[in-house]
FISENU-401900 format. One line per 4 residues: their letters; for each residue x, z, y of N, C-alpha, C, O, CB. Coordinates in Angstrom, 3 decimals. Glycine has a CB too. Layout:
REM FISENU-401900
A = X Z Y X Z Y X Z Y X Z Y X Z Y ~ ...
END
This chain:
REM FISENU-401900
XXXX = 117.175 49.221 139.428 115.814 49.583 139.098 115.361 48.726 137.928 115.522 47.514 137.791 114.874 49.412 140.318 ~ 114.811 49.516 137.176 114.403 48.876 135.865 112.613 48.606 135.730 111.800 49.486 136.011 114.984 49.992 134.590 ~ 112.299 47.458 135.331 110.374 46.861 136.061 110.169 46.781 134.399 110.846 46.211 133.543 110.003 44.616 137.393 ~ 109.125 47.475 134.315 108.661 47.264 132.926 106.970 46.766 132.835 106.322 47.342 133.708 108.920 48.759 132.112
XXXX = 106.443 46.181 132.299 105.319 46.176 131.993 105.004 46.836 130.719 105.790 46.920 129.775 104.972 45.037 132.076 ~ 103.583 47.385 130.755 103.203 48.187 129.754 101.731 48.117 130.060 101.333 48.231 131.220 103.884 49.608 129.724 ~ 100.679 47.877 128.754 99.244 47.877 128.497 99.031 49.501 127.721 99.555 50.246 126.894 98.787 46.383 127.413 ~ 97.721 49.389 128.778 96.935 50.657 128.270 97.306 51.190 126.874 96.906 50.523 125.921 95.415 50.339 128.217
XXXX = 97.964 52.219 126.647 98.208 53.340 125.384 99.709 52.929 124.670 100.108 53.210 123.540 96.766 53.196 124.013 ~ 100.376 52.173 125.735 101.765 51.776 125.667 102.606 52.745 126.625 102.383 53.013 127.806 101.917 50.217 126.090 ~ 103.943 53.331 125.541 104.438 54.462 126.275 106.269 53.939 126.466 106.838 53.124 125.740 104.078 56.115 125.231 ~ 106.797 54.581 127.476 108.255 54.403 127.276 108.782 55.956 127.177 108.209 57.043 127.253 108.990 53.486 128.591
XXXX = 110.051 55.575 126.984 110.976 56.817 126.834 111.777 56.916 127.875 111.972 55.976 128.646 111.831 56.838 125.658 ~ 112.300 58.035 127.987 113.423 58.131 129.418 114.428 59.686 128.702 114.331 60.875 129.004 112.182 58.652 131.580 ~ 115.364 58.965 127.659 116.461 59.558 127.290 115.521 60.315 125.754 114.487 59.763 125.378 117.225 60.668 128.719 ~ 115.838 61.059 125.324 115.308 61.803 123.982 114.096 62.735 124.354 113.297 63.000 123.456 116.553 62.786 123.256
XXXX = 113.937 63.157 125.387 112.695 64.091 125.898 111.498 64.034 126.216 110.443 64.636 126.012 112.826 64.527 126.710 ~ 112.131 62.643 127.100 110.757 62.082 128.458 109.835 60.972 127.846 110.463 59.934 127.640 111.553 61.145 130.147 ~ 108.372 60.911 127.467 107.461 60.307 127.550 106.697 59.795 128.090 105.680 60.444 127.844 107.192 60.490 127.308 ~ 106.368 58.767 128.907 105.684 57.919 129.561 104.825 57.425 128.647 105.205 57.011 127.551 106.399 57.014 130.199
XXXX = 103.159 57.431 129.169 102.238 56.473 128.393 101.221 56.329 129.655 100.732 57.135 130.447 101.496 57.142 126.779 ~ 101.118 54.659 129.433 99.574 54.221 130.074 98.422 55.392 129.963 98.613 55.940 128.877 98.911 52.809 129.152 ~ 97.370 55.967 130.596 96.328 55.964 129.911 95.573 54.985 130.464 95.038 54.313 129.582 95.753 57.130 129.816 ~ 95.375 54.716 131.288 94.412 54.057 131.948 94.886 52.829 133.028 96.094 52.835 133.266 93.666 55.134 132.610
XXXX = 94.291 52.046 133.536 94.227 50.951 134.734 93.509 50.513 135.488 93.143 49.374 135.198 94.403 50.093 134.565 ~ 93.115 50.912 136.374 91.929 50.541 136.717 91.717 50.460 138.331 92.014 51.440 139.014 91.037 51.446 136.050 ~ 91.210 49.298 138.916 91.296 49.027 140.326 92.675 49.078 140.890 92.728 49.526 142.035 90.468 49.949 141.042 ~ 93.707 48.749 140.389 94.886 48.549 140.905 95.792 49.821 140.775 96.987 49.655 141.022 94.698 48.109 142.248
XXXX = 95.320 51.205 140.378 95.484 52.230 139.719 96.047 52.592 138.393 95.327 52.435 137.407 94.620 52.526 139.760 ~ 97.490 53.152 138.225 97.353 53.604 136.811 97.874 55.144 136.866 98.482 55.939 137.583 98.278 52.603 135.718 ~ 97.062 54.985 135.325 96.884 56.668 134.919 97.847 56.672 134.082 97.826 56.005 133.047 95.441 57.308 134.196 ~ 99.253 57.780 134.599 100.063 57.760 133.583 100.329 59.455 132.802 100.331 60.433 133.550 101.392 57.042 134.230
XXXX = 100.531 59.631 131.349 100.540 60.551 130.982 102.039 61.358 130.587 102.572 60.881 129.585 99.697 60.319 130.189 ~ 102.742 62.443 131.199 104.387 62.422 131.210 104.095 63.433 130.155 103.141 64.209 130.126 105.485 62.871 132.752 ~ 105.357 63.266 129.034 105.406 64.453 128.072 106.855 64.410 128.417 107.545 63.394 128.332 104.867 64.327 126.335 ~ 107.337 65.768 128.877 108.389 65.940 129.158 108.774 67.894 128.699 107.771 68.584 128.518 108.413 65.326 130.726
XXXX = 109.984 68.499 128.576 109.935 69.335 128.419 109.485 70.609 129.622 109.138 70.264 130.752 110.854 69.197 127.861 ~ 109.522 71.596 129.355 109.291 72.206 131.037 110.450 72.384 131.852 110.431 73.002 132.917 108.649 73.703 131.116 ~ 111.298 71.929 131.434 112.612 72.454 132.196 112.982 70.866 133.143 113.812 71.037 134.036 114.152 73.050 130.789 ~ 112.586 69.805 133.038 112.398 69.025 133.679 111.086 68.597 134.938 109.906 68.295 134.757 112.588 68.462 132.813
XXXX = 111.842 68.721 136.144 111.166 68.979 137.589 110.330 67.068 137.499 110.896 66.000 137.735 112.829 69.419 139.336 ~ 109.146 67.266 137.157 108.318 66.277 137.658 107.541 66.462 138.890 106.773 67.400 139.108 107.503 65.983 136.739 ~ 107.931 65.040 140.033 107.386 65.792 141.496 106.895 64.321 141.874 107.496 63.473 141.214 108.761 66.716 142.804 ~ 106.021 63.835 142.705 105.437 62.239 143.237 106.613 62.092 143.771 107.573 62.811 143.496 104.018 61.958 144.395
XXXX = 106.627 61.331 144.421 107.932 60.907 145.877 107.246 61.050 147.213 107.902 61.168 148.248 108.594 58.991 145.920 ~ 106.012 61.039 147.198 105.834 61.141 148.586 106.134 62.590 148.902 106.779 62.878 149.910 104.417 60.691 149.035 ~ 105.588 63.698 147.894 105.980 65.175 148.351 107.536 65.499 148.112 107.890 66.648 148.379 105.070 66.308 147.475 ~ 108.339 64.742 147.711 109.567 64.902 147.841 110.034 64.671 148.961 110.930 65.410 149.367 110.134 64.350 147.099
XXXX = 109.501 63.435 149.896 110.453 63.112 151.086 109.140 64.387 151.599 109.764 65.440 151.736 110.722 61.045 151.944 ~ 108.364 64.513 151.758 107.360 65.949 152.648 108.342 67.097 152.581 108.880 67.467 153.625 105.607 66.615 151.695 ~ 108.610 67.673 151.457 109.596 68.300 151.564 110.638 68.456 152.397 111.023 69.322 153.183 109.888 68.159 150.884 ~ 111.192 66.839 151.833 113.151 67.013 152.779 112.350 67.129 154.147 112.966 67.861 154.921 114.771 65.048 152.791
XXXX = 111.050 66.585 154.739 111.213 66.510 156.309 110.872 67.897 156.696 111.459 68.405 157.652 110.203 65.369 157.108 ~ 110.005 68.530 156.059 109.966 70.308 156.007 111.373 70.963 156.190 111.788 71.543 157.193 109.393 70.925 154.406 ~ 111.773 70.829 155.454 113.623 71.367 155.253 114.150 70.503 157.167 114.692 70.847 158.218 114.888 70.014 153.009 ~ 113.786 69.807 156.808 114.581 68.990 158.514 114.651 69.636 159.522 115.482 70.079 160.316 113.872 67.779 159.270
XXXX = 113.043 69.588 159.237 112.351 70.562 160.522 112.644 71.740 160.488 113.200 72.138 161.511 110.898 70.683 160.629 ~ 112.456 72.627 159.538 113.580 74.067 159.239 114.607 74.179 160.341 114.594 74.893 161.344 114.607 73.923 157.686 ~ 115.737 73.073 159.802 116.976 73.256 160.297 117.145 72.874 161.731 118.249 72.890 162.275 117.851 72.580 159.509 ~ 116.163 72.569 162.271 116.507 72.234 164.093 116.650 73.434 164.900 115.866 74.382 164.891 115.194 71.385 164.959
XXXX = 117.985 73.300 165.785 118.212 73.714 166.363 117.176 74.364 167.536 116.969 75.541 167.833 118.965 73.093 166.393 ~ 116.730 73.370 167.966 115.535 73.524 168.795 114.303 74.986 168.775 113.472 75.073 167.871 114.814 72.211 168.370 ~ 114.397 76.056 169.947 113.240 77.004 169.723 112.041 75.926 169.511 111.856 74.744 169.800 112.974 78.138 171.100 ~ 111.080 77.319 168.624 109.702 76.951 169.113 108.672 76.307 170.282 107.859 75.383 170.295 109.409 77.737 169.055
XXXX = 109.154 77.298 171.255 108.711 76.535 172.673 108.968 75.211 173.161 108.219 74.417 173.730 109.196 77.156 173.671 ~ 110.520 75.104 172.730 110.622 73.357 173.003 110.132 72.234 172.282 110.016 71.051 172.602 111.857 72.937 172.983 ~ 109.789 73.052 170.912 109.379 71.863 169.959 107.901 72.032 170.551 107.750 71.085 171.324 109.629 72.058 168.032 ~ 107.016 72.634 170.536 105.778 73.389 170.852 105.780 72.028 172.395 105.022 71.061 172.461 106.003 75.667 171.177
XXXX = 106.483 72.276 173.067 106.699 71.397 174.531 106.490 69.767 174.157 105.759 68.963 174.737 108.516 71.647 175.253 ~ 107.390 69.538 172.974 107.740 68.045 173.066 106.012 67.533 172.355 105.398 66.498 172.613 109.518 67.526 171.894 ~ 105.593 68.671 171.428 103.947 68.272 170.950 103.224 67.866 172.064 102.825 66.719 172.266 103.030 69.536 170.298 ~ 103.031 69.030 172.929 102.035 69.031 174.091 102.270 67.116 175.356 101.475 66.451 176.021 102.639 70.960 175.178
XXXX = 103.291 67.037 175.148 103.488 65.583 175.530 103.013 64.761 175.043 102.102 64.032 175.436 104.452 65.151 175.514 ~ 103.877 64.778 173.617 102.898 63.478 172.405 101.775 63.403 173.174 101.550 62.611 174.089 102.314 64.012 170.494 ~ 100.859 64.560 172.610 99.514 64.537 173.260 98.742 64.052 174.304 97.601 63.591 174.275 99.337 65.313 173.434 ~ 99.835 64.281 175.626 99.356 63.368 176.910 99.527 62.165 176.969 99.094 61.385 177.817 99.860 63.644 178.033
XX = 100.529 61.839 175.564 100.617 59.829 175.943 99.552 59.744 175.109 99.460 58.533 175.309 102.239 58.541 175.359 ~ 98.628 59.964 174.317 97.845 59.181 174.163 96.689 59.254 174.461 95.932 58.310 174.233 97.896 58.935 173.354
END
């Protein structure tokens, strides 16, 4: 993993395409601006792992009713 620092309206590159720039900082927050082409998939990471666990859940074996079952429990422990 590569740690860079960069001030407001300071940009990096990522190969000949990809643009990274500060816009902003603020409250522990930054605003970053991607210039990238469209054929490159820009996605957060949190909706990436949302995804794979979507896809997870997809693939279980398990009917409805049993998963539907194991909810209705959760529920009574707490």
């Amino acid at each position: 993993m590569l740690i860079l620092q960069r001030k407001e309206g300071e940009s990096l590159l990522i190969g000949d395409d990809v643009e990274i720039t500060v816009v902003s900082v603020e409250a522990g927050r930054a605003r970053l601006a991607i210039q990238a082409p469209r054929s490159v998939t820009i996605l957060r990471s949190e909706l990436k792992v949302a995804a794979q666990t979507n896809r997870d859940a997809a693939d279980e074996k398990a009917s409805p009713l049993e998963l539907l079952g194991v909810l209705r429990e959760q529920g009574k422990k707490e």
